[in-house]
N, CA, C and O atoms as a GROMACS GRO file, in nm:
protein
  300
    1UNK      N    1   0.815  -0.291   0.397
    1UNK     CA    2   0.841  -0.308   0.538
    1UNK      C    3   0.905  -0.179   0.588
    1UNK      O    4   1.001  -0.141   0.521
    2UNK      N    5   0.865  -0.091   0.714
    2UNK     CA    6   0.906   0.001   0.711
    2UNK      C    7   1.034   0.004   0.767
    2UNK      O    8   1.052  -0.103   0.824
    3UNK      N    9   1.128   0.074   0.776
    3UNK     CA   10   1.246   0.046   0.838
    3UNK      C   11   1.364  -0.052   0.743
    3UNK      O   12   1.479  -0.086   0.770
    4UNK      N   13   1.308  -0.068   0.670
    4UNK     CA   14   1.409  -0.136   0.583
    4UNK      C   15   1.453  -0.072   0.517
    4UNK      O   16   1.380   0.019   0.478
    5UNK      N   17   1.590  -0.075   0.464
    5UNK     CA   18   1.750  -0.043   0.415
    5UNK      C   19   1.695  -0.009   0.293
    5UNK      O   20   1.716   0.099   0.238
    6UNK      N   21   1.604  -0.125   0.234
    6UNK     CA   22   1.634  -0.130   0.073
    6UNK      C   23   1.448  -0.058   0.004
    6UNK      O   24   1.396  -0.062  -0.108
    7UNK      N   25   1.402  -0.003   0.129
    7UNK     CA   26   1.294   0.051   0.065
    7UNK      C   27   1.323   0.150   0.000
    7UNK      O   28   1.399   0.240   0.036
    8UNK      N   29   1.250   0.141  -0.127
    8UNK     CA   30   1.240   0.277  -0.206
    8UNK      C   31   1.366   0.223  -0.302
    8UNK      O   32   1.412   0.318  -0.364
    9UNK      N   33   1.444   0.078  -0.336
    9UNK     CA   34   1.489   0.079  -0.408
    9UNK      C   35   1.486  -0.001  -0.553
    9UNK      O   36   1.430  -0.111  -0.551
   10UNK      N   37   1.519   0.026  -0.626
   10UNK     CA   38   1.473  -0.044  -0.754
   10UNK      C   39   1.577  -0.138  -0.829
   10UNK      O   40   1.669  -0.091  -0.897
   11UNK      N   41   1.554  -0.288  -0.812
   11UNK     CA   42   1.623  -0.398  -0.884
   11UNK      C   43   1.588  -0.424  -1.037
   11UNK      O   44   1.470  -0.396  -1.053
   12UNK      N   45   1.650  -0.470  -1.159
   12UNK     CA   46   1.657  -0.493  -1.232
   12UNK      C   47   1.725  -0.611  -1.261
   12UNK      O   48   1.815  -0.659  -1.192
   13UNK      N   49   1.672  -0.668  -1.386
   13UNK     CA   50   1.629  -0.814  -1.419
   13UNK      C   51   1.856  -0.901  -1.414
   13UNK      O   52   1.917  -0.993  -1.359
   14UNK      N   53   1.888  -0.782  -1.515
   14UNK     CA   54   2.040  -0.815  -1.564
   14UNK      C   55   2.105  -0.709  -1.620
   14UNK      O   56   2.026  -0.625  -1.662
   15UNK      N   57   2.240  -0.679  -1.636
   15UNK     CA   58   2.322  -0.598  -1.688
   15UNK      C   59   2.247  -0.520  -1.817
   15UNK      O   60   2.197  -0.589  -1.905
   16UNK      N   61   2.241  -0.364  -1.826
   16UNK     CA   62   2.201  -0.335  -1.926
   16UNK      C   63   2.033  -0.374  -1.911
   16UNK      O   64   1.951  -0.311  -1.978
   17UNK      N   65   2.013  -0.423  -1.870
   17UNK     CA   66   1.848  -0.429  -1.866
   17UNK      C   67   1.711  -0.347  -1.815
   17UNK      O   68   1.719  -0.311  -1.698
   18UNK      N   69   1.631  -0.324  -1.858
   18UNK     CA   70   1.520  -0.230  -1.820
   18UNK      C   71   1.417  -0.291  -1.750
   18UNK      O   72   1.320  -0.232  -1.702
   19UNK      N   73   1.442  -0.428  -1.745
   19UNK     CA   74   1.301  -0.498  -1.691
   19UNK      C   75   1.339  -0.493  -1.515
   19UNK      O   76   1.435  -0.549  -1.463
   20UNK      N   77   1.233  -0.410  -1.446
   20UNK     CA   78   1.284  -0.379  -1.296
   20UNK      C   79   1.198  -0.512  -1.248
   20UNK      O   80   1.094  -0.543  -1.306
   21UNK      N   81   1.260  -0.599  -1.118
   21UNK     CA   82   1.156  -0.700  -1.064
   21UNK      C   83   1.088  -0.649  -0.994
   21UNK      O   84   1.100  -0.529  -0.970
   22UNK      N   85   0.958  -0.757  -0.915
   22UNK     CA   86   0.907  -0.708  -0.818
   22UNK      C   87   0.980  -0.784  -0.645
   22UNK      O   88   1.021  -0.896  -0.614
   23UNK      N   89   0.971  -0.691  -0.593
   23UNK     CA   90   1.055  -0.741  -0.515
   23UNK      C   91   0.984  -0.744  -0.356
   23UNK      O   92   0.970  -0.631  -0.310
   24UNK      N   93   0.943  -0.840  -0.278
   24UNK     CA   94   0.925  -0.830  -0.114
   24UNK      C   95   1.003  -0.857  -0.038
   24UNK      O   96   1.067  -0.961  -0.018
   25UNK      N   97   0.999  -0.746   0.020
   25UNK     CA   98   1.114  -0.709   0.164
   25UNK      C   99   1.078  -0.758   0.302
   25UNK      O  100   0.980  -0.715   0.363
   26UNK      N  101   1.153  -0.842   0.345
   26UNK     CA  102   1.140  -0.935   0.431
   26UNK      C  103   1.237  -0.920   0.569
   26UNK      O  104   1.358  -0.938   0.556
   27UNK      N  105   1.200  -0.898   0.657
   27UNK     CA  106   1.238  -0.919   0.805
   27UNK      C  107   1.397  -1.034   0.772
   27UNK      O  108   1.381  -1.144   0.717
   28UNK      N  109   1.549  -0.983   0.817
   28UNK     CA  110   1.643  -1.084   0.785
   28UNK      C  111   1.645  -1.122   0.887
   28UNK      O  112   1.623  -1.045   0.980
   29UNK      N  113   1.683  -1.299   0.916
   29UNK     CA  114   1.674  -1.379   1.027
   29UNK      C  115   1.755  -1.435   0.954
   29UNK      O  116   1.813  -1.493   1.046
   30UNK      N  117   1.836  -1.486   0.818
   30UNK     CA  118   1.907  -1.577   0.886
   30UNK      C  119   2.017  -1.438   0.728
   30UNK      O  120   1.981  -1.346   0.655
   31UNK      N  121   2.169  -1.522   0.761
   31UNK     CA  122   2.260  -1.451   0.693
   31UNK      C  123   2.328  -1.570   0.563
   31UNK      O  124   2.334  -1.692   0.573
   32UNK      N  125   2.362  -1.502   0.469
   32UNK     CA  126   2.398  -1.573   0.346
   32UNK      C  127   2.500  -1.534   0.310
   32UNK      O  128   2.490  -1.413   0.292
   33UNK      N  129   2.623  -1.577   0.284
   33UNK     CA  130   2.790  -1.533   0.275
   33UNK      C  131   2.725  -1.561   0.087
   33UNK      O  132   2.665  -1.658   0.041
   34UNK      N  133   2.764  -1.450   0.028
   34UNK     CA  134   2.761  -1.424  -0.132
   34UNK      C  135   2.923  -1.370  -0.205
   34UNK      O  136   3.002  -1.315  -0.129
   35UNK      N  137   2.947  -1.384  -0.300
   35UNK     CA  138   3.050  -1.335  -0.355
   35UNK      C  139   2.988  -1.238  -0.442
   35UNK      O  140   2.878  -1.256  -0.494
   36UNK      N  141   3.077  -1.107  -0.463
   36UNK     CA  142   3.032  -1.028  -0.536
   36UNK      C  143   3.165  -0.958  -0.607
   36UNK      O  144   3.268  -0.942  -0.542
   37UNK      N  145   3.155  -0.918  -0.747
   37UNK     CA  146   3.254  -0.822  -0.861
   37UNK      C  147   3.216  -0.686  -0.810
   37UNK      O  148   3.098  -0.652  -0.823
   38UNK      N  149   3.300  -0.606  -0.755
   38UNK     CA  150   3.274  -0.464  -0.741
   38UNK      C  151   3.279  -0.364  -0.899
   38UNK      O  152   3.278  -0.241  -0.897
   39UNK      N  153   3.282  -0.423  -0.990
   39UNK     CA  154   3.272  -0.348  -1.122
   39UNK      C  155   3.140  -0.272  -1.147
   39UNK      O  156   3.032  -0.331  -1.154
   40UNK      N  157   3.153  -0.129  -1.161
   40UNK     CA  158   3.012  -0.052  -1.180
   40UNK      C  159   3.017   0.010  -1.312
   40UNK      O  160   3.115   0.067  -1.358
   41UNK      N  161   2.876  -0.009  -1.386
   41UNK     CA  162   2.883   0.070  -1.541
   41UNK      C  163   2.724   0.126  -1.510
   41UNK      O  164   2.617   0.072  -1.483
   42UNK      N  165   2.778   0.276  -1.533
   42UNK     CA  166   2.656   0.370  -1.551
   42UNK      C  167   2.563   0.358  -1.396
   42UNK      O  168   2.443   0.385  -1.398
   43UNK      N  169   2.616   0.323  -1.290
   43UNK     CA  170   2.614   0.323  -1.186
   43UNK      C  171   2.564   0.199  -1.151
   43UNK      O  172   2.580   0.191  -1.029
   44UNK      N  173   2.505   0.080  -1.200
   44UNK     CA  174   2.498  -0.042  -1.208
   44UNK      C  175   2.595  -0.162  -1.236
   44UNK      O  176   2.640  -0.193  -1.346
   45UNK      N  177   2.627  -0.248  -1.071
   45UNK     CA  178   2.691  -0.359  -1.121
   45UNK      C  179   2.664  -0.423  -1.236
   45UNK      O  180   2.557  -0.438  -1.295
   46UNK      N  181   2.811  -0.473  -1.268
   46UNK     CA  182   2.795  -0.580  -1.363
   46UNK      C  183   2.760  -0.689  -1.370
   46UNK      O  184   2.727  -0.753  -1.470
   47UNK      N  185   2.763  -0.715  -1.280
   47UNK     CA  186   2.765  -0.889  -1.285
   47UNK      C  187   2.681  -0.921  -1.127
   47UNK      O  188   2.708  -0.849  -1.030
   48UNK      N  189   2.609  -1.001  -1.118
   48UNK     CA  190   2.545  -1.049  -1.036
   48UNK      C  191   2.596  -1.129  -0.898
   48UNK      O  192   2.694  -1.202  -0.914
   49UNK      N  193   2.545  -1.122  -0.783
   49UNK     CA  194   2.605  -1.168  -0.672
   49UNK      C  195   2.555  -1.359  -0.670
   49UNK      O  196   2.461  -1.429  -0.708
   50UNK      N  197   2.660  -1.370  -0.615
   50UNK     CA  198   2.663  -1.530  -0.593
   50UNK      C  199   2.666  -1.582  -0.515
   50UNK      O  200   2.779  -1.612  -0.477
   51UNK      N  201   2.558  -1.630  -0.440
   51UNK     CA  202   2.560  -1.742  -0.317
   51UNK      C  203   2.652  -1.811  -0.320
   51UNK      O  204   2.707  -1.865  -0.416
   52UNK      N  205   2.687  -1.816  -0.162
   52UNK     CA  206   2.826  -1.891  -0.114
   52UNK      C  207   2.781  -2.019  -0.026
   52UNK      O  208   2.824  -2.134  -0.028
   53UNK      N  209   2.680  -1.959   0.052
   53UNK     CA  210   2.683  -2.059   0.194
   53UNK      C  211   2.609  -2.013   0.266
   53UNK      O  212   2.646  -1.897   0.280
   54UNK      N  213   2.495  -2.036   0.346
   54UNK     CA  214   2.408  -2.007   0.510
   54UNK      C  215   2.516  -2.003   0.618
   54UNK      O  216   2.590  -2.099   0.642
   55UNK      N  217   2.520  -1.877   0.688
   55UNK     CA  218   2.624  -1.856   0.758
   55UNK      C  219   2.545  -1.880   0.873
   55UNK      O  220   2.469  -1.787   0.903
   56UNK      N  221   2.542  -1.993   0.954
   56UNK     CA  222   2.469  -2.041   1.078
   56UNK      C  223   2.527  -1.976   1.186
   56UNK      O  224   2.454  -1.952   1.282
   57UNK      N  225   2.680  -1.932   1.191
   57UNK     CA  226   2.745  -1.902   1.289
   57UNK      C  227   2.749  -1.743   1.318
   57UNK      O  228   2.817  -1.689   1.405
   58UNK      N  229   2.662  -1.681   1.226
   58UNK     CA  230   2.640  -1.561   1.229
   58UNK      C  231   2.471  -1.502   1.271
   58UNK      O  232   2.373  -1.576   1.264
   59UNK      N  233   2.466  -1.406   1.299
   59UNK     CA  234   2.349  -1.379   1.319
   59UNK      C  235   2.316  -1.218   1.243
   59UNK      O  236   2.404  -1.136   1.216
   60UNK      N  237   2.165  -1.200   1.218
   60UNK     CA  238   2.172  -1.064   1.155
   60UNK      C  239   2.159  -0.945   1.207
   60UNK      O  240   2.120  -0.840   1.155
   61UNK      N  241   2.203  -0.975   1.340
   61UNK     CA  242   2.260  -0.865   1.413
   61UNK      C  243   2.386  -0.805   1.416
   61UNK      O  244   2.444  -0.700   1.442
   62UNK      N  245   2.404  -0.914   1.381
   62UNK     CA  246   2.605  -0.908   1.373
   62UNK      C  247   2.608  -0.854   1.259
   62UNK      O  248   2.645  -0.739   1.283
   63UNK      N  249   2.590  -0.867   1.124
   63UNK     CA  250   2.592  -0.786   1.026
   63UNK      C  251   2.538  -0.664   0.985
   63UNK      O  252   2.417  -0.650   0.963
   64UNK      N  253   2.659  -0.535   0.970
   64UNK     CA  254   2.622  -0.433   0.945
   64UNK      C  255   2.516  -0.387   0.851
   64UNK      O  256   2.511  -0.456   0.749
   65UNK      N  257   2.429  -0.288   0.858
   65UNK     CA  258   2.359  -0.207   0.765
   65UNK      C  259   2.444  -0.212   0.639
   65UNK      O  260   2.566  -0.219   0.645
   66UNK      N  261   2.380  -0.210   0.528
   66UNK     CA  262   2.488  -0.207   0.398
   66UNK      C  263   2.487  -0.048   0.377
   66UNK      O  264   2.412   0.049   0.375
   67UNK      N  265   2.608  -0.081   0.365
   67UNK     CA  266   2.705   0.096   0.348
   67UNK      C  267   2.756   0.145   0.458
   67UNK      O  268   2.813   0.253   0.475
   68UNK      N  269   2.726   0.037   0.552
   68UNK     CA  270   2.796   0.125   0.687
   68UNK      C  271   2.941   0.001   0.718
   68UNK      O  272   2.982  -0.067   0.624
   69UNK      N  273   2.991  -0.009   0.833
   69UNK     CA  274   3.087  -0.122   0.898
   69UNK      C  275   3.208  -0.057   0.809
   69UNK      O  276   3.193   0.039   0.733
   70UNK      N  277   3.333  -0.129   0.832
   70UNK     CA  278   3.454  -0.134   0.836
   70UNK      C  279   3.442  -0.121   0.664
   70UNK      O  280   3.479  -0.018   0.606
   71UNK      N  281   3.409  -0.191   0.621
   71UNK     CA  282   3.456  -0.199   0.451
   71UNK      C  283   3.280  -0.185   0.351
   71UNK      O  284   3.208  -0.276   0.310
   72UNK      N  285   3.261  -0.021   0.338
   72UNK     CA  286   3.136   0.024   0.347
   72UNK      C  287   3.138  -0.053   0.207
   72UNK      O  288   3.242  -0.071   0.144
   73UNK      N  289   3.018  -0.094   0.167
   73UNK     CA  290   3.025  -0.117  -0.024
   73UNK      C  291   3.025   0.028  -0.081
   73UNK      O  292   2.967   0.113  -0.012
   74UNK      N  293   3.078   0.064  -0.188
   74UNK     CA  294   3.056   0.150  -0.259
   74UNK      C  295   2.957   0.102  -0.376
   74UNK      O  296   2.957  -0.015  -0.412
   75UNK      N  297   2.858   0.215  -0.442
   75UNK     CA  298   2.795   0.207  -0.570
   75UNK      C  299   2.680   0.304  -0.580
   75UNK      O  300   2.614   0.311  -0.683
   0.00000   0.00000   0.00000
């Protein structure tokens, strides 16, 4: 999808792992509150993000580009 954040990037299966998924990038319409470990090894989190909740009261306008807003992620 052009214009998307995460083109050109490459996911993998689990920690330490080589198996990359395949992945389709999709237009965001709705928002998902996740918990995440900021721990990085060899420039890859550790540990996997965790669904929290469908944030109905949000929209994905309201949520920043990742790496940008008040509290950028680092990695």
């Amino acid at each position: 999808m052009p214009g998307n954040p995460w083109t050109g990037v490459r996911f993998i299966a689990a920690w330490g792992s080589r198996d990359v998924l395949d992945v389709v990038l999709v237009r965001p319409e709705t928002v998902a509150e996740v918990s995440a470990e900021r721990a990085v090894d060899h420039g890859v989190f550790r540990h996997p993000l965790r669904f929290q909740r469908i944030r109905l009261d949000v929209t994905a306008g309201d949520v920043p580009p990742f790496g940008a807003g008040p509290t950028a992620a680092v990695g």
